[in-house]
C-alpha positions as CSV (number, residue, x, y, z in Angstrom):
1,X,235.2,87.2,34.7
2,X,232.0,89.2,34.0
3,X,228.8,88.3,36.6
4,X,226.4,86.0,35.6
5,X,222.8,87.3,35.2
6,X,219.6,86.3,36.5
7,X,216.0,84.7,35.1
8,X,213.2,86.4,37.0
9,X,210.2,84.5,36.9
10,X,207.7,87.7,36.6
11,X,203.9,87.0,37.4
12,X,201.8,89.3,35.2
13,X,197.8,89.8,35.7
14,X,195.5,87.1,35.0
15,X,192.7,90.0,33.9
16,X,192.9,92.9,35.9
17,X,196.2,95.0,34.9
18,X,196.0,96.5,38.6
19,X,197.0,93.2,39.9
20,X,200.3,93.5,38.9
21,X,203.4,94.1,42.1
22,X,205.2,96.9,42.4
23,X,207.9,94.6,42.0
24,X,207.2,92.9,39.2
25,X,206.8,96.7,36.9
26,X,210.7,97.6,38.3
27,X,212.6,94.1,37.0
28,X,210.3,94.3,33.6
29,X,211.8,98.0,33.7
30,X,215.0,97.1,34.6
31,X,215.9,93.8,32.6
32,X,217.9,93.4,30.1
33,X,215.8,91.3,27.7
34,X,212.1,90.0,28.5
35,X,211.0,86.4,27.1
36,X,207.4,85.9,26.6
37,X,205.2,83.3,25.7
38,X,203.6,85.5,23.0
39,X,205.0,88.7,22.2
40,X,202.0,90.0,20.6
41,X,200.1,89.2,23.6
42,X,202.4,90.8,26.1
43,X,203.0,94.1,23.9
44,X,200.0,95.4,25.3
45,X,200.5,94.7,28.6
46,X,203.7,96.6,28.2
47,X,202.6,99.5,26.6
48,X,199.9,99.7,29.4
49,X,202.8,100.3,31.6
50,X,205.2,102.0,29.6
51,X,207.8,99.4,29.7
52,X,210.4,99.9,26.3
53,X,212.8,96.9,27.8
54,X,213.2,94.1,24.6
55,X,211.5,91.3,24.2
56,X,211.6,87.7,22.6
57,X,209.4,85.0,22.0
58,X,210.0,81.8,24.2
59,X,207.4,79.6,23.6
60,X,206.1,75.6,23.7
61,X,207.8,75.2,20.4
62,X,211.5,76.5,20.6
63,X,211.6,76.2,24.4
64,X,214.7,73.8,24.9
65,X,216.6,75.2,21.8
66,X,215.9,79.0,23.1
67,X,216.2,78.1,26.4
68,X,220.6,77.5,26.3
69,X,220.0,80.3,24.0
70,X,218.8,82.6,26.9
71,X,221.0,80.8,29.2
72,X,224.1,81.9,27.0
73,X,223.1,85.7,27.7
74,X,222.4,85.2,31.6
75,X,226.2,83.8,31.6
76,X,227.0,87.2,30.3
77,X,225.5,89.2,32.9
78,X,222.4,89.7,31.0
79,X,219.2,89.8,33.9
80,X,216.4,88.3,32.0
81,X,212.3,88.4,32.7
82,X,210.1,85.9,32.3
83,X,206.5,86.4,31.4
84,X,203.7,83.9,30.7
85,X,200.7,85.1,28.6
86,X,199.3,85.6,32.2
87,X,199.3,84.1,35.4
88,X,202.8,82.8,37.0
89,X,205.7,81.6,34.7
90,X,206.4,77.9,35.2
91,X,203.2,76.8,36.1
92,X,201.6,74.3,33.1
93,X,204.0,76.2,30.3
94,X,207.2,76.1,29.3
95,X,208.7,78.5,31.8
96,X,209.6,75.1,33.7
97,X,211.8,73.7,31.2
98,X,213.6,77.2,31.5
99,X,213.5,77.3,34.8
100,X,215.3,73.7,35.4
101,X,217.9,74.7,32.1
102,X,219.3,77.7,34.2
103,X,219.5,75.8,37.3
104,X,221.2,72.6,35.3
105,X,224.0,75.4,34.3
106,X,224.2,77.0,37.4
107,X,221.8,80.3,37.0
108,X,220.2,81.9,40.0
109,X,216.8,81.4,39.4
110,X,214.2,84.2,41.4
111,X,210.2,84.4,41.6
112,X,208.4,87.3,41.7
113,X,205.7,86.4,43.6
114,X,202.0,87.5,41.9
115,X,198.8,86.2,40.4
116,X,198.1,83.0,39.7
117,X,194.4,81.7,38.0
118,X,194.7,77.8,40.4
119,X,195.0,79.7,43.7
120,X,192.8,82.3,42.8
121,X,190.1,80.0,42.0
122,X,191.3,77.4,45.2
123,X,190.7,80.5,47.8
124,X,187.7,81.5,46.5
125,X,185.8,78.1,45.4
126,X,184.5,77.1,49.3
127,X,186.6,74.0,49.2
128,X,188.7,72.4,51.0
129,X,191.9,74.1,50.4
130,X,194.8,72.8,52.8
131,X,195.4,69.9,50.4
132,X,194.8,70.2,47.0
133,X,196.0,68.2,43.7
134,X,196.9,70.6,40.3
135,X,196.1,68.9,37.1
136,X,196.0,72.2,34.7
137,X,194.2,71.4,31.3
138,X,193.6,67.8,31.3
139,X,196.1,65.9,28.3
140,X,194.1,65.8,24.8
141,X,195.7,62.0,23.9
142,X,193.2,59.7,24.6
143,X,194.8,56.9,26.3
144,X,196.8,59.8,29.1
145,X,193.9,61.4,29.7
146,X,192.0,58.2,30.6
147,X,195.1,57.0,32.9
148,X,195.1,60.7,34.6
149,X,190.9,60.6,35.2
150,X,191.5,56.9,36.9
151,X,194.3,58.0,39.0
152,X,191.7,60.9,40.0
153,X,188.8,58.0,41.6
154,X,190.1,57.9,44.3
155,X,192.5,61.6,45.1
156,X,191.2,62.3,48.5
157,X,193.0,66.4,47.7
158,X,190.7,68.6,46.6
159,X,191.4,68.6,42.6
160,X,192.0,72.2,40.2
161,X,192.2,71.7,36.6
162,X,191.9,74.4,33.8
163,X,189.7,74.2,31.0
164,X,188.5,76.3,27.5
165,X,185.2,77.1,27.0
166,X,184.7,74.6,23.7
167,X,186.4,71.7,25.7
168,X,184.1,72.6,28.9
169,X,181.2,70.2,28.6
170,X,182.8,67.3,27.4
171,X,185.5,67.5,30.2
172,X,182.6,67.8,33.1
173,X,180.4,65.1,31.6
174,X,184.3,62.8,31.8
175,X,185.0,64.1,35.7
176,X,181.2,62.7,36.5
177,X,181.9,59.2,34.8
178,X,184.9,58.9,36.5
179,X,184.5,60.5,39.5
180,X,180.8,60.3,40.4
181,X,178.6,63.4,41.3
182,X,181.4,65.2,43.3
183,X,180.8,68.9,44.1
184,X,182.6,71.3,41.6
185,X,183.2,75.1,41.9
186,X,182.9,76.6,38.9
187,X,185.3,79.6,38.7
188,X,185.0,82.0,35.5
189,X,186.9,84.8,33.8
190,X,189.0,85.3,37.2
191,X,189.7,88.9,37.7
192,X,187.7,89.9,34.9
193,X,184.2,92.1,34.8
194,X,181.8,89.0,34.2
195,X,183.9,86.9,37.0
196,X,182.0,84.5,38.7
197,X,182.5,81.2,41.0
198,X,179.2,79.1,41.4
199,X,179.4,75.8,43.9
200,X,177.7,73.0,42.4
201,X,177.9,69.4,41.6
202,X,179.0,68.0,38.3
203,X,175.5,66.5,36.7
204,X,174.0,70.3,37.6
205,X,176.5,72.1,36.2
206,X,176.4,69.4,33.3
207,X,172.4,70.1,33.2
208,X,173.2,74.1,33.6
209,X,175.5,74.0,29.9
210,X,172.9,72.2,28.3
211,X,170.7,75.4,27.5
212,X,173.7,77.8,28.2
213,X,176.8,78.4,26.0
214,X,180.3,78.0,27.9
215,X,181.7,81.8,27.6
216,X,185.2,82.6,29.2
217,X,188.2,80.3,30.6
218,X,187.4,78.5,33.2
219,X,189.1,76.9,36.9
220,X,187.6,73.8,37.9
221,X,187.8,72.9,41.3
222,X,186.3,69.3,42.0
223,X,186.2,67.8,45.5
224,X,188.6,65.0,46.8
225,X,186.8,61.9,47.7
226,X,185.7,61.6,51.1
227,X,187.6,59.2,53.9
228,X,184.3,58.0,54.6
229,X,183.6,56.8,51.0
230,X,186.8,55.2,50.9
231,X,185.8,53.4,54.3
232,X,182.5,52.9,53.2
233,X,184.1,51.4,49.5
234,X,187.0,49.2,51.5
235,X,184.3,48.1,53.4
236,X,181.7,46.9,51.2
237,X,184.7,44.8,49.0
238,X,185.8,43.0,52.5
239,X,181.9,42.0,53.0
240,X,181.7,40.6,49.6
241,X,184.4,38.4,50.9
242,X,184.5,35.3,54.0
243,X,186.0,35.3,56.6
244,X,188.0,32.4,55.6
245,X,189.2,34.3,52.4
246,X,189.5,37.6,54.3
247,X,192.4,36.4,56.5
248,X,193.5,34.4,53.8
249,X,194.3,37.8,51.9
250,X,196.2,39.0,54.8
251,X,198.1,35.7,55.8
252,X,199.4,35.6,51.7
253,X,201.6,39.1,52.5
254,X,203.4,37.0,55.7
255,X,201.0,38.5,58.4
256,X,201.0,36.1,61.2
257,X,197.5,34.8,62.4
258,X,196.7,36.8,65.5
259,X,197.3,40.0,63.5
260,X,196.0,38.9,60.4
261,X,192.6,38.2,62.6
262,X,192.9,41.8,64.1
263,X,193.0,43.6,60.7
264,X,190.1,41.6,59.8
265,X,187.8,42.2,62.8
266,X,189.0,45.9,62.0
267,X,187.9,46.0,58.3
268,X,185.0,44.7,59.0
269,X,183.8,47.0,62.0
270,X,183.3,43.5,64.1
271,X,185.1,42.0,67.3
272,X,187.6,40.1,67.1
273,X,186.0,36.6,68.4
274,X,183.5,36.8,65.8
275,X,186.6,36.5,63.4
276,X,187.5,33.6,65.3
277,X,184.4,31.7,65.7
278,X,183.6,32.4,62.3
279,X,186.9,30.3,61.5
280,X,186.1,27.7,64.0
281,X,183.0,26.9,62.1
């Protein structure tokens, strides 16, 4: 029985050819076949290298269907290279339903690891970057889009999204109603001769497009919400309440009285026999 081949998840450059591994130039060479997102897009970067392997489109729009189709030539023996339009396959595109295919029918999966436009901009935007929360473009449907920007209130990760210049202003002025005035790094043309990362806050950089034309793809890298305004938040709703009602909400999910007073005197930064002369009154 003939050797099953291998997909090879190959990261290609996100602007600067010269970003591209060692690595990644021998199993383009050396593959069988090479699937790319757009062919047309990718014949250039080939050329650039002088890489003659095949290619195929795989793409948002026969991506199941050519997926068991790709998986039929792995099974025999064919080693086959993935290649996004740039960036790392698998990562918002539709590499991933690939990806889980071959593992579903038992193909050794390998990535090749290279650039990638969300950690780029992460390292580079003066954020926070030991947690962080990937979003990628933002869904277009109104009603997911609204139900992603309200799970974002209150993300405490520091939050990357992706975004096209004609989409840019109406997607910053959204981030500020949902999320407040958070501080943004605005990361442009990554890679590219007219890169650039400026640290603002949403209603500047909102201000900023006003009088100057979005130019270039864009990262987006917003700022988690603080611990202290969550405090601050939690804080404010338990003042709004009694202490009567306060221990009430606790008592209601089977917390006995003593603790229940505890949490109370807690939330509300007080001791705890002020809960309990409070109650006596």
């Amino acid at each position: 029985m003939e050797k099953a081949g291998k997909l090879y998840l190959c990261a290609t450059p996100i602007g600067n050819l010269e970003d591209i591994t060692f690595r990644a130039l021998r199993i383009l060479k050396e593959a069988d076949l090479i699937a790319a997102e757009d062919t047309r897009n990718s014949i250039r970067l080939l050329n650039h290298f002088e890489i003659k392997t095949p290619m195929t489109s795989y793409h948002e729009y026969n991506k199941i269907e050519k997926a068991y189709q790709l998986v039929g030539k792995m099974k025999e023996g064919k080693n086959i290279a993935l290649i996004t339009d740039a960036g790392t396959p698998g990562i918002s595109d539709p590499g991933e339903e690939l990806v889980r295919i071959c593992i579903e029918e038992g193909i050794t999966v390998t990535s090749l690891p290279g650039p990638s436009a969300c950690i780029t901009a992460l390292t580079m935007s003066g954020q926070k970057t030991r947690r962080f929360a990937f979003e990628a473009f933002l869904p277009r449907e109104k009603k997911e889009r609204e139900r992603i920007l309200e799970q974002l209130k209150n993300e405490t990760r520091t939050i990357v999204l992706y975004e096209a210049p004609h989409h840019l202003v109406k997607t910053l002025k959204e981030l500020k109603d949902a999320l407040g005035d958070r501080r943004i790094s605005v990361c442009r043309e990554l890679t590219k001769k007219f890169e650039e990362t400026t640290l603002t806050t949403l209603s500047d950089v909102i201000t900023y497009y006003k009088d100057n034309e979005p130019r270039g793809e864009y990262v987006l890298v917003v700022a988690g919400k603080s611990f202290e305004e969550i405090a601050a938040e939690e804080k404010k709703s338990w003042e709004a309440m009694t202490i009567p009602e306060h221990m009430a909400y606790y008592e209601a999910q089977g917390i006995d009285r003593k603790e229940a007073m505890k949490l109370v005197a807690k939330d509300r930064g007080v001791q705890k026999r002020e809960v309990y002369q409070a109650l006596l009154e």
